[in-house]
N, C-alpha and C positions, 0 to 999 in steps of 0.2 A: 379538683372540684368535680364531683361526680365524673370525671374522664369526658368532662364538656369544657374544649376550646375555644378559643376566640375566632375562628371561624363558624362554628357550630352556633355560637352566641350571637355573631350575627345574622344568620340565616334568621334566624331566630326571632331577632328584631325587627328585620325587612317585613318578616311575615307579619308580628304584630300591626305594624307599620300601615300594609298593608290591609287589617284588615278593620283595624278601629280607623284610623286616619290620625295624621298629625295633631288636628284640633280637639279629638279627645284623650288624648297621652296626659295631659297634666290633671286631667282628672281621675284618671285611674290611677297617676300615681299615688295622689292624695288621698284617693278613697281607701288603696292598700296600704298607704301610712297612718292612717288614722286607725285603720283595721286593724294593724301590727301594735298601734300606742296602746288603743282597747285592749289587747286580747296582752300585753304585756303585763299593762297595770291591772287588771282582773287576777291574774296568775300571781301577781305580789301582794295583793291585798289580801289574798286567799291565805296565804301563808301564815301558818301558825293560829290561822282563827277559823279554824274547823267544830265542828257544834261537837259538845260531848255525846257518849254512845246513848241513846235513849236505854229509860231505865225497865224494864220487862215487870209486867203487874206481877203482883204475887199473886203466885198458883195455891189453892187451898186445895 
């Protein structure tokens, strides 16, 4: 996984940890799952329902 360990990941966390605090981890998780659900079902919805090419006036 990107050549990132289980020590490197927790470094990682501490610092998080350390720099929101514990009482706001559950909101950021949620705001980046909610951001993740958004930005998934945006990407699915899109599929296949793309506008046709606009049509170019006639040149006289």
């Amino acid at each position: 996984m990107f050549g990132i360990g289980i020590p490197e990941l927790l470094i990682i966390l501490v610092i998080i940890l350390i720099i929101f605090g514990v009482g706001k981890l559950p909101e950021i998780g949620s705001a980046l799952g909610k951001g993740i659900k958004n930005f998934k079902k945006s990407v699915s919805d899109n599929n296949g329902t793309t506008d046709p090419p606009a049509k170019k006036p006639d040149e006289k």
